[in-house]
TORROVEX-170198 format. One line per field, with one value per residue (C-alpha): chain; x, y, z; residue in three letters; residue number from 1. Coordinates in nm, 4 decimals, padded with zeros to 6 digits. Example, Ala and Ser with C-alpha at 12.3 -4.5 7.8 and 13.67 -1.06 7.14 Angstrom:
% residues 2
chaine = [A A]
px = [01.2300 01.3670]
py = [-00.4500 -00.1060]
pz = [00.7800 00.7140]
residu = [ALA SER]
num = [1 2]
% end
This chain:
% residues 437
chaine = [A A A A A A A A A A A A A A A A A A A A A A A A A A A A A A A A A A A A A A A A A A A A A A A A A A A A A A A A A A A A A A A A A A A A A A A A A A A A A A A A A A A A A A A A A A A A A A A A A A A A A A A A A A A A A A A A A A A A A A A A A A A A A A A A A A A A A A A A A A A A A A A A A A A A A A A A A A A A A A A A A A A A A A A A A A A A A A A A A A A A A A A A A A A A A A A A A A A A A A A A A A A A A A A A A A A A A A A A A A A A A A A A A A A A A A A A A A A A A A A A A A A A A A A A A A A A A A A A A A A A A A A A A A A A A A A A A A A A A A A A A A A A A A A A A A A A A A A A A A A A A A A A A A A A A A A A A A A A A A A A A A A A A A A A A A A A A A A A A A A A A A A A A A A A A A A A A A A A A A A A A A A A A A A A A A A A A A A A A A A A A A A A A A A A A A A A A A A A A A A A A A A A A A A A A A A A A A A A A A A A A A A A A A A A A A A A A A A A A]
px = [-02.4349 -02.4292 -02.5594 -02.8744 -02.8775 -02.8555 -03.0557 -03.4421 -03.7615 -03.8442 -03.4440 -03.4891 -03.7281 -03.9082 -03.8288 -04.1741 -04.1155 -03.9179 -03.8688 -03.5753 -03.5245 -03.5861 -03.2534 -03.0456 -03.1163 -03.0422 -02.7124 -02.6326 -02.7429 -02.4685 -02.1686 -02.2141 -02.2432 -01.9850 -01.7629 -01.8254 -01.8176 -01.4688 -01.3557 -01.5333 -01.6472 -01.9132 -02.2621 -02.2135 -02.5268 -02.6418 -02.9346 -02.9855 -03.3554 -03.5271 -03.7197 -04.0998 -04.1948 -03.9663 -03.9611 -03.6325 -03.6790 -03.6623 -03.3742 -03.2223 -03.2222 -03.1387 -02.8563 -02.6757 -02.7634 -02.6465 -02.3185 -02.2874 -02.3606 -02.0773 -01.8389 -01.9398 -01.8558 -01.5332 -01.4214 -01.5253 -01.2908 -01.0177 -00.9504 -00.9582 -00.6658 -00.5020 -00.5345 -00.4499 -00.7067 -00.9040 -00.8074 -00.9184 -01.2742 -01.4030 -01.2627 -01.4490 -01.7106 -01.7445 -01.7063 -02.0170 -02.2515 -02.4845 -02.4654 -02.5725 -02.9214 -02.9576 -03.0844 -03.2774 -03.1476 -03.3157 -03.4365 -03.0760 -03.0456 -02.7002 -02.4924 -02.1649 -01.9716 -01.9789 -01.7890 -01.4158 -01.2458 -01.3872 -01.2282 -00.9106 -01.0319 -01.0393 -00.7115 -00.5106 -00.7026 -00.5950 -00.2194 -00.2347 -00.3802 -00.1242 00.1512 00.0279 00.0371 00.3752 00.2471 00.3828 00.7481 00.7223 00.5411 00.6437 00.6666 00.4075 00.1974 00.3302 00.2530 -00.1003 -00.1379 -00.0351 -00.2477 -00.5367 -00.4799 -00.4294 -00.7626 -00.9564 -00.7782 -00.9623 -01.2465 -01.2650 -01.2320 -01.4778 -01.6817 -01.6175 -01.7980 -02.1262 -02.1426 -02.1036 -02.4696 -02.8095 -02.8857 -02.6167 -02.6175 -02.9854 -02.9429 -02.6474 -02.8643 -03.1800 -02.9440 -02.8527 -03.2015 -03.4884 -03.7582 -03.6829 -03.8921 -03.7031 -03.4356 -03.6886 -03.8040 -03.4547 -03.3868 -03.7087 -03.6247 -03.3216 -03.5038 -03.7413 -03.4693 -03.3159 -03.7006 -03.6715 -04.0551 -04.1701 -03.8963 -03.9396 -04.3161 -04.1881 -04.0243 -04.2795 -04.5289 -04.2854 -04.2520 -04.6091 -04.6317 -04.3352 -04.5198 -04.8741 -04.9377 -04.6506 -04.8207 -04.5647 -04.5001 -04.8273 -04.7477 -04.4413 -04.6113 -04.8687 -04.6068 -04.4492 -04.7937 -04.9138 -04.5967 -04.6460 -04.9780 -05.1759 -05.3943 -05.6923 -05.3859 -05.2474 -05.5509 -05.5730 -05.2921 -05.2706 -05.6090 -05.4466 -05.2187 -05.4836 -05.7228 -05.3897 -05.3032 -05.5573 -05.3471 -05.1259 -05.1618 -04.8842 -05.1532 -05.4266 -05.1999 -05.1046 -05.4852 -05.6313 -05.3832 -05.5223 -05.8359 -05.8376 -05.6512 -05.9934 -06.1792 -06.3755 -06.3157 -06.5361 -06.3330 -05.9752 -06.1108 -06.2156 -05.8703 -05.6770 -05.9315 -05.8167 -05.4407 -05.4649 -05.6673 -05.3954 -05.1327 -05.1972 -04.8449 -04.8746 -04.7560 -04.8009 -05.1881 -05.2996 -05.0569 -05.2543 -05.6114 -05.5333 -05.4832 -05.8279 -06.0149 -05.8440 -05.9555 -06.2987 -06.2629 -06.2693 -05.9340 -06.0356 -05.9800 -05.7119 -05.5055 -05.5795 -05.4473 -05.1329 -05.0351 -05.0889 -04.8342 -04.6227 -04.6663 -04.5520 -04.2844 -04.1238 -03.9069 -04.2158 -04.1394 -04.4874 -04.6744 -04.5480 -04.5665 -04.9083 -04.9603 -04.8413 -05.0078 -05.3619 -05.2440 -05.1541 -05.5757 -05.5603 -05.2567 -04.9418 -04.7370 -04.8092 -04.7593 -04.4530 -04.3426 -04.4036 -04.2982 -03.9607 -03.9276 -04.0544 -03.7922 -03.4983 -03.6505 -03.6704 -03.4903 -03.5509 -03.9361 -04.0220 -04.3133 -04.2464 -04.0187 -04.3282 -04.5486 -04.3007 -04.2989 -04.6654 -04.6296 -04.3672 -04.5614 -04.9226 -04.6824 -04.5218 -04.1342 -04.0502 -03.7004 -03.8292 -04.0833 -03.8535 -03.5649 -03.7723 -03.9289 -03.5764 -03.5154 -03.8349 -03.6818 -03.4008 -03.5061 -03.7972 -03.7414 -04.0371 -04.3204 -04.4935 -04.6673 -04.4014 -04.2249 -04.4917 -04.5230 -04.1280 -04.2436 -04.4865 -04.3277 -04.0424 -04.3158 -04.3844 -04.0337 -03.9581 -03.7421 -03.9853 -03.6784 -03.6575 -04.0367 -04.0625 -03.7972 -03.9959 -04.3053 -04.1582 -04.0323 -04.3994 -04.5554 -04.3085 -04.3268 -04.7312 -04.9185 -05.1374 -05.0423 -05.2361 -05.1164 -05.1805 -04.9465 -04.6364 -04.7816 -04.8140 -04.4458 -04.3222 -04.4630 -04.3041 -03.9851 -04.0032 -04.0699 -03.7875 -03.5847 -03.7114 -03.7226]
py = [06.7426 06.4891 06.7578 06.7722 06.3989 06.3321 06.5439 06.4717 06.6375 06.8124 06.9527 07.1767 07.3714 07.3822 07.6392 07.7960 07.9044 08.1595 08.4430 08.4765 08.8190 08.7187 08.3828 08.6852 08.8744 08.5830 08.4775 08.8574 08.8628 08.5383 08.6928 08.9917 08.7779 08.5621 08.8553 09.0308 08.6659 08.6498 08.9521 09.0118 08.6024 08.7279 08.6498 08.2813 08.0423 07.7063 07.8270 08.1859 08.1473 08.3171 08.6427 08.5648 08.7371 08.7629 09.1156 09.2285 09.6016 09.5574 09.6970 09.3848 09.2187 09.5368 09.6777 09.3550 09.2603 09.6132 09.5734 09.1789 09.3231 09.5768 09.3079 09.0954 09.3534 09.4351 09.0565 09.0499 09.3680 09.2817 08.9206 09.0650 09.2123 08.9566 08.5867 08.5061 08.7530 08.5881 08.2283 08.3183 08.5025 08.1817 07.9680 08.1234 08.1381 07.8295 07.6540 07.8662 07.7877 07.5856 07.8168 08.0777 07.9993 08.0187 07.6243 07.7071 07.4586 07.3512 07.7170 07.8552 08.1558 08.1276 07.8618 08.0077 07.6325 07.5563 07.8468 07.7654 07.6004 07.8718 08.1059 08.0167 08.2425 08.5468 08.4802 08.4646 08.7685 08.9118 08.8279 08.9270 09.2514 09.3407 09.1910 09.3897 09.7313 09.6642 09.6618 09.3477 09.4425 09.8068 09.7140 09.3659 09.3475 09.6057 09.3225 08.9962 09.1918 09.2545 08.8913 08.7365 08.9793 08.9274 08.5208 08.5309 08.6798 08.4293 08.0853 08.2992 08.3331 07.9860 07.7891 08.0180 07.8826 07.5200 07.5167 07.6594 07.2369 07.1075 06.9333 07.0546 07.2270 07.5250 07.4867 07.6087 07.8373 08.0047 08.0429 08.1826 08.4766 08.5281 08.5349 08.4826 08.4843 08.1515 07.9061 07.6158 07.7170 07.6169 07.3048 07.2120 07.2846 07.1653 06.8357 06.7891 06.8813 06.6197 06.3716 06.4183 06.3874 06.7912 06.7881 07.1531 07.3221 07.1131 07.2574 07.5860 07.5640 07.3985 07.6272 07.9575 07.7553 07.8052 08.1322 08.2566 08.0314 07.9785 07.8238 07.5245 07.2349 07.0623 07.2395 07.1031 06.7667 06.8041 06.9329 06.7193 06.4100 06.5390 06.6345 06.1957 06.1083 06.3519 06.1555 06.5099 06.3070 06.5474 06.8401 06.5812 06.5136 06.8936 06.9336 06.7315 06.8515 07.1899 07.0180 06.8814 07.1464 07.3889 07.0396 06.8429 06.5894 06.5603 06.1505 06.1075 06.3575 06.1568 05.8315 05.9542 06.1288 05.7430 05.6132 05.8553 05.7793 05.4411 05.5062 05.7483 05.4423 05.6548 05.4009 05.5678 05.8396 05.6493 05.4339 05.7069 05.8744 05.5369 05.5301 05.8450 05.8105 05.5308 05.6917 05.9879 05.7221 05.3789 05.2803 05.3843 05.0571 05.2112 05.3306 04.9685 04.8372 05.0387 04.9564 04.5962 04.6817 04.8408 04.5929 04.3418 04.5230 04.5472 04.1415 04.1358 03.8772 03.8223 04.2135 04.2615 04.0029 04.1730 04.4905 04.3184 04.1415 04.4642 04.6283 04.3092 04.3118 04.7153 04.7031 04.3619 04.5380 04.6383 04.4396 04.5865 04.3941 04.0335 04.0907 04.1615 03.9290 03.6440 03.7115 03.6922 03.3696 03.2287 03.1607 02.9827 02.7947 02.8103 02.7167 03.1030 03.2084 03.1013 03.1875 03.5804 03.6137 03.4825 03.6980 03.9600 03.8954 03.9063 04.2544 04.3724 04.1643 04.4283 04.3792 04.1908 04.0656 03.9133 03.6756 03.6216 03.4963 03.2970 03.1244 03.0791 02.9484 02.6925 02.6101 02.4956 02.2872 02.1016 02.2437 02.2807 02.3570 02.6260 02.7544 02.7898 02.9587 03.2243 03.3203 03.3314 03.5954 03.7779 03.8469 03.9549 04.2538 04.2704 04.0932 04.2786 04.0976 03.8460 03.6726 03.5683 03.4143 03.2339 03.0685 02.9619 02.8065 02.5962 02.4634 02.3985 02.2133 02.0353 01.9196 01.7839 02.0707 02.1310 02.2767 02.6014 02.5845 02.6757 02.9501 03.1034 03.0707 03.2652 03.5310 03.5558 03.5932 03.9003 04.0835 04.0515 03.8296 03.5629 03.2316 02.9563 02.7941 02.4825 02.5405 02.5753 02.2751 02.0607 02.1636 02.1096 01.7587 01.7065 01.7905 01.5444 01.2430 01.2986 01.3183 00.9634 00.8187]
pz = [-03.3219 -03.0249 -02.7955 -02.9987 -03.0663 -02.6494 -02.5443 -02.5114 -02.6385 -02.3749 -02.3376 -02.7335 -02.7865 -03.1145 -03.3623 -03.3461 -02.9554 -03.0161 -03.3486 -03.5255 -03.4202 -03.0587 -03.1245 -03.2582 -02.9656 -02.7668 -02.9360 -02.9007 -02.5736 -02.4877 -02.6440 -02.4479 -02.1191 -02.1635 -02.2420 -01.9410 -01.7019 -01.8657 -01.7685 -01.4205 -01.3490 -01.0473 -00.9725 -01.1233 -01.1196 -01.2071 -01.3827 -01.5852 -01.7226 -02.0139 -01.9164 -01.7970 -02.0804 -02.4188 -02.5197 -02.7606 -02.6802 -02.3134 -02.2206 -02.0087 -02.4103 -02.5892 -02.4257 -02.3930 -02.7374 -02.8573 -02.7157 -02.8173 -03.2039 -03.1799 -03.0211 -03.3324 -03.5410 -03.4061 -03.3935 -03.7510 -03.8536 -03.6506 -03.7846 -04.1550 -04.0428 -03.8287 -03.8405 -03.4648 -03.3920 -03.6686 -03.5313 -03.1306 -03.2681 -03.4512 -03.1832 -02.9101 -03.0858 -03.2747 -02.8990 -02.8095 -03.0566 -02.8839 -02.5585 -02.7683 -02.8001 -03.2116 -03.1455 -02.8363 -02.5539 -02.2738 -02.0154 -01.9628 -02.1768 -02.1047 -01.8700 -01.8274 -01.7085 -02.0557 -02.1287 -02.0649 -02.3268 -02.6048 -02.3549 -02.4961 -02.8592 -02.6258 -02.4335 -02.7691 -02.9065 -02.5912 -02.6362 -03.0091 -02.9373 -02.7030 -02.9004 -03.2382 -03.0384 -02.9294 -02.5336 -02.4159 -02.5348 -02.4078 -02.0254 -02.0241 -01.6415 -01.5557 -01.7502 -01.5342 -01.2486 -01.3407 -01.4507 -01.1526 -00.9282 -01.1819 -01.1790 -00.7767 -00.7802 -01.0237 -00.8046 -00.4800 -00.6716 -00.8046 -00.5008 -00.3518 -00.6097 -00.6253 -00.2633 -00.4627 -00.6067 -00.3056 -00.2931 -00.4421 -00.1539 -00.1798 -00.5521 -00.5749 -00.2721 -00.4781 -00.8079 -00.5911 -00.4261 -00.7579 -00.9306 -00.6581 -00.9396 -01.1093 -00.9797 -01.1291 -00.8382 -00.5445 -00.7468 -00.7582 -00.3684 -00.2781 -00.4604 -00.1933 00.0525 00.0217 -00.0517 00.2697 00.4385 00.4984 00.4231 00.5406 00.3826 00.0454 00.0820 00.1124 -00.1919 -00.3861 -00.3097 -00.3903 -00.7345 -00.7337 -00.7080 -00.9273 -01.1717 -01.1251 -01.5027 -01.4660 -01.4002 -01.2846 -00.9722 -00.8721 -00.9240 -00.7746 -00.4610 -00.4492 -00.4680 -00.1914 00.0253 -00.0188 00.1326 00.4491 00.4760 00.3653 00.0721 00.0572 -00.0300 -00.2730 -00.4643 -00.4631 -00.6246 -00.8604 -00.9877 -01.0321 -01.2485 -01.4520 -01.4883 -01.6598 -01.8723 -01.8805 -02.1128 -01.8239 -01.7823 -01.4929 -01.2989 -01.3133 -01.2623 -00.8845 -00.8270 -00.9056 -00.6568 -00.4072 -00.4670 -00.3957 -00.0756 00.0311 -00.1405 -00.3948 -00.6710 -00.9093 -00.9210 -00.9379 -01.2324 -01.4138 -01.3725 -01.4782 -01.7841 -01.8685 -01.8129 -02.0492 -02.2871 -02.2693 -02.2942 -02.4136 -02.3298 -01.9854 -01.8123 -01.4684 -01.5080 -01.6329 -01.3537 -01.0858 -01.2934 -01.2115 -00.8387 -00.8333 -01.0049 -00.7527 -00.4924 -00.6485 -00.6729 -01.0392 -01.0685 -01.4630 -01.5464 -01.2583 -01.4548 -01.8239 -01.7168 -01.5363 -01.8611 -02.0809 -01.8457 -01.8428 -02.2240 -02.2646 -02.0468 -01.9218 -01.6368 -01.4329 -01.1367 -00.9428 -01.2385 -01.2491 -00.8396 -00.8882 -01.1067 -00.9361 -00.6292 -00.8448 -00.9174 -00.5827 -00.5294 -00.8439 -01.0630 -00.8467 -01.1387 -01.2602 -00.9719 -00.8823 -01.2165 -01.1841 -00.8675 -00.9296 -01.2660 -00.9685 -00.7722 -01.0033 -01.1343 -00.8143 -00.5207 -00.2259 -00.2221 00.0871 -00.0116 -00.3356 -00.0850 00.1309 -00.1300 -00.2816 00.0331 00.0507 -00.3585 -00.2752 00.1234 -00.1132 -00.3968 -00.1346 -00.1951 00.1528 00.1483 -00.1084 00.0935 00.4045 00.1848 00.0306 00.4161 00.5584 00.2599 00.3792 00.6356 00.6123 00.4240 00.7049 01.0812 01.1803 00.9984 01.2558 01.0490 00.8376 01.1349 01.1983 00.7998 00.8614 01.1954 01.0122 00.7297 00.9692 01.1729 00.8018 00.7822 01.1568 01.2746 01.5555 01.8020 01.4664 01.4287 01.8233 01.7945 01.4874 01.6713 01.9620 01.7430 01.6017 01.9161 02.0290 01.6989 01.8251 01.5669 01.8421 01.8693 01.9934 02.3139 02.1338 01.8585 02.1239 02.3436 02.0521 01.9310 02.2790 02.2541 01.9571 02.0558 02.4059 02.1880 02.0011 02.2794 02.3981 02.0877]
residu = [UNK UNK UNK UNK UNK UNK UNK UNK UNK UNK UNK UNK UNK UNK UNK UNK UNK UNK UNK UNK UNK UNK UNK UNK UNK UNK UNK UNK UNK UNK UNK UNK UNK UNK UNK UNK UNK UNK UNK UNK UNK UNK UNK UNK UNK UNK UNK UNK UNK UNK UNK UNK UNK UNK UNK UNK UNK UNK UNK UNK UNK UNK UNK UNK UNK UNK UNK UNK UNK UNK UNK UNK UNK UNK UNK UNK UNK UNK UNK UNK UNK UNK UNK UNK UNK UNK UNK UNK UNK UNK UNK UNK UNK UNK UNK UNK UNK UNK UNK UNK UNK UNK UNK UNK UNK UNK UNK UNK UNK UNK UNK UNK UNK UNK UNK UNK UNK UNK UNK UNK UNK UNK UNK UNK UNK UNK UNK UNK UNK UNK UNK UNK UNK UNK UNK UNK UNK UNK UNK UNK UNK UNK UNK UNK UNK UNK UNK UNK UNK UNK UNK UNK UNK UNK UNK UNK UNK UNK UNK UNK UNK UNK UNK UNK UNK UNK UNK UNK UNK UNK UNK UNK UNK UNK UNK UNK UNK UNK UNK UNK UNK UNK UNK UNK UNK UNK UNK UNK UNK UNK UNK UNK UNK UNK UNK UNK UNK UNK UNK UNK UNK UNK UNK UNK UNK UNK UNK UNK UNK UNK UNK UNK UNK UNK UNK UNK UNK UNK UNK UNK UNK UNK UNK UNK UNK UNK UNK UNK UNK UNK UNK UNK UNK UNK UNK UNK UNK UNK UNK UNK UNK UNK UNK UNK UNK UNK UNK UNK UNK UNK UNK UNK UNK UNK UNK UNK UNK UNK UNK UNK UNK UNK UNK UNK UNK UNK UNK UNK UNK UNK UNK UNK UNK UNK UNK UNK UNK UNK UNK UNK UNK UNK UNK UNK UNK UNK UNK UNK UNK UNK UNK UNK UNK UNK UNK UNK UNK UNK UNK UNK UNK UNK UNK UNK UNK UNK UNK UNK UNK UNK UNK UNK UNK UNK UNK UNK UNK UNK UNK UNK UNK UNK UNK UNK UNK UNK UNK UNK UNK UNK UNK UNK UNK UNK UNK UNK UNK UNK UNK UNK UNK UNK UNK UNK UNK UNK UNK UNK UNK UNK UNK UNK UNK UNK UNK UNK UNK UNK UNK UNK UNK UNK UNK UNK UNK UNK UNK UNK UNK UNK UNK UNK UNK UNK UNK UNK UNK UNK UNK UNK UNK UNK UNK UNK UNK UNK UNK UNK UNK UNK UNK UNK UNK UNK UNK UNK UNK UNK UNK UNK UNK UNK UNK UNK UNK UNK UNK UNK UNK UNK UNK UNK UNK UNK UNK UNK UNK UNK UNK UNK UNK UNK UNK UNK UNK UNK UNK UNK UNK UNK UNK UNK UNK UNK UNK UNK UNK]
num = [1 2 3 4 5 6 7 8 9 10 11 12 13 14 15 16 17 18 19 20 21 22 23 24 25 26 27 28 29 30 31 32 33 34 35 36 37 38 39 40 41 42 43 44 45 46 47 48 49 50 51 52 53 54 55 56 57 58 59 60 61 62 63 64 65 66 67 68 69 70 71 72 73 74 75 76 77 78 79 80 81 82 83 84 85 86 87 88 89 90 91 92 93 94 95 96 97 98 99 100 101 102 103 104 105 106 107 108 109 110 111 112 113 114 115 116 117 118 119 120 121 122 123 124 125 126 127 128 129 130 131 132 133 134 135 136 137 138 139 140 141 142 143 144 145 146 147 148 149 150 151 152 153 154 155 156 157 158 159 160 161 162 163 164 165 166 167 168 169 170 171 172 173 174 175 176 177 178 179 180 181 182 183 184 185 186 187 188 189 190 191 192 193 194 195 196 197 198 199 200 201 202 203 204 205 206 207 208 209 210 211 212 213 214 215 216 217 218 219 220 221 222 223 224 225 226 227 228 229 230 231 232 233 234 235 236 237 238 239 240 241 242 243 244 245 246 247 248 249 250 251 252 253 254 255 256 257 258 259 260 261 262 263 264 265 266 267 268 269 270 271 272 273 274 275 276 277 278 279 280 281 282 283 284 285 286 287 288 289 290 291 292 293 294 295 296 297 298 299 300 301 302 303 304 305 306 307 308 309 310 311 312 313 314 315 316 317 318 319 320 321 322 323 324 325 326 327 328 329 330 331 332 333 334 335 336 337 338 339 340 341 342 343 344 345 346 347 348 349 350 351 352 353 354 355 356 357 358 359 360 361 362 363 364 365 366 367 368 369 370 371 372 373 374 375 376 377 378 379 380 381 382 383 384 385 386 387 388 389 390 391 392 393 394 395 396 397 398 399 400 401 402 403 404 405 406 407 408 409 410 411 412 413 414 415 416 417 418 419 420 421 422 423 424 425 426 427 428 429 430 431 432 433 434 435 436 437]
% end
């Protein structure tokens, strides 16, 4: 019950996806695998997917499910007539009844990790079998023997396999070599790859994804994500059109084309796709969030602060919005503006420019020590940006501390914004008539 509670829409499928007949063959299908993993544990994966195509009477379903129907049937007859038989049967599979695909979860026909604690049901059927024919007593240390070669065999086995979840990478290796047709393998490898910056072999995998499963529009998008950070935005844009054109109510799709677009500066286009995205999702905090970015760029501050409040108003935690926001605001009330960018900054206290503009905010009010405190955390997420060494050396300059303000200005002028001559003689000068005075 708190499987089904936890897990997400996306993670059961509804009951019209799949027949009756084709669940039975399923659950039938799961006792005969987990069987046979308990008995000979080899070719273990992450990930064993449903069939491409659902067909009973194929015989990958039908045998299994032939032989998981007379296992049934035996476990049924054999607990009439003995209740630790009984006792391990329902155990094993009462602790299975989720794996075994009656509720269809998730696109793991079966997932054998979930499978060891109703193992215990078929290790007590095991021991009552052998204790109700009298075997144990009669071969009792032909049967230690066997046990302890069998059990040397599974520990060799298992810490083979413990090195299979070592990281992503091997995991979804393992489950390809054992099933090189599921494409949610190479989305899952290609996903590491890309986290560890491995771009062309993330590609690679993306684009097997694609081909394993041409009609999953999210392989598209996943490549095309990963195409806009190697700079390919054309290929991106691509993409991501792919995506649409097989769901066309896919609104995250037309979220990341609009981006694009604005990058190639074809604004028609992006606005249309942020329209839509909104359209598709009124609650999409992100598309009216990037909406307000365009019609900022388009210099329409009125509707580039409408659509930053929406996504303020449908989710609070945006930190990219009250950023935004604020920095609308800097050309206008700096009250507002130093408002957002401080709820900015506690959302989100890595952005270096949130810090930046705070400065600038507290620089035009006249809070100095404000001004200089927010630059100084500028940079140190960023020592890089010129011109914000240059802003400290002026407010410095504001508040006397001409011998800092020089420093700063130094720093600007290596990191390579230009600095007028005049601005170091004058804070030279500065500094000499202190020293006199």
């Amino acid at each position: 019950m708190l499987t089904i509670q936890f897990q997400n829409q996306e993670a059961i499928n509804s009951l019209e996806t799949y027949s009756i007949i084709e669940r039975l063959s399923f659950a039938l299908y799961g006792l005969y695998f987990y069987v046979i993993k308990f008995i000979i544990p080899l070719n273990l994966s992450a990930m064993h997917a449903y069939p491409k195509v659902i067909n009973v009477f194929e015989l990958e379903i039908l045998v299994p499910s032939i032989i998981g129907f007379v296992l049934t049937i035996a476990g049924l007859w054999f607990s009439i007539k003995n209740k630790k038989i009984a006792f391990g049967f329902f155990f094993f599979l009462l602790n299975l009844v989720l794996m075994l695909q009656i509720v269809s979860v998730g696109r793991a026909i079966v997932a054998e990790r979930y499978s060891y604690l109703s193992y215990l049901g078929l290790l007590i059927i095991l021991i009552a079998s052998l204790n109700a024919t009298s075997i144990l007593r009669k071969f009792k240390y032909f049967y230690y023997f066997i046990s302890i070669l069998f059990g040397i065999l599974l520990l060799i086995l298992s810490m083979q396999h413990i090195k299979v979840w070592k990281d992503s990478e091997v995991l979804w290796s393992n489950a390809i070599s054992v099933n090189s047709n599921d494409w949610f393998a190479y989305i899952g490898r290609g996903n590491y790859y890309r986290s560890k910056e491995m771009n062309r072999a993330a590609i690679k995998d993306f684009e097997t994804a694609i081909k394993l499963s041409p009609q999953n529009f999210e392989n598209y998008f996943n490549l095309g994500d990963l195409q806009s950070k190697m700079g390919d935005l054309d290929g991106a844009i691509e993409s991501y059109s792919k995506a649409i054109r097989i769901n066309p109510s896919f609104s995250d799709a037309y979220i990341n084309r609009g981006q694009f677009y604005i990058q190639i500066q074809d604004g028609e286009k992006a606005l249309n796709d942020f329209n839509t995205a909104i359209k598709l999702n009124s609650e999409s905090f992100i598309a009216y969030n990037n909406r307000g970015n365009l019609y900022l760029l388009a210099g329409d501050s009125e509707k580039a602060v409408l659509d930053f409040s929406k996504s303020i108003e449908i989710n609070s935690t945006y930190a990219k919005s009250w950023y935004n926001r604020g920095t609308v605001y800097l050309n206008g009330n700096i009250d507002l503006a130093i408002f957002d960018l401080e709820r900015a900054k506690e959302l989100d206290p890595t952005y270096f420019q949130t810090y930046n503009n705070l400065g600038n905010a507290y620089f035009k009010k006249g809070f100095f020590d404000k001004s200089i405190l927010s630059y100084k955390q500028a940079l140190e997420i960023d020592n890089t940006k010129a011109s914000t060494w240059l802003n400290l050396s002026i407010v410095k300059k504001e508040v006397g501390d001409y011998e800092g303000a020089l420093k700063d200005a130094q720093k600007a002028k290596e990191k390579g914004v230009l600095v007028p001559e005049s601005y170091f003689d004058q804070l030279k000068s500065k500094i000499n008539n202190s020293i006199f005075q």
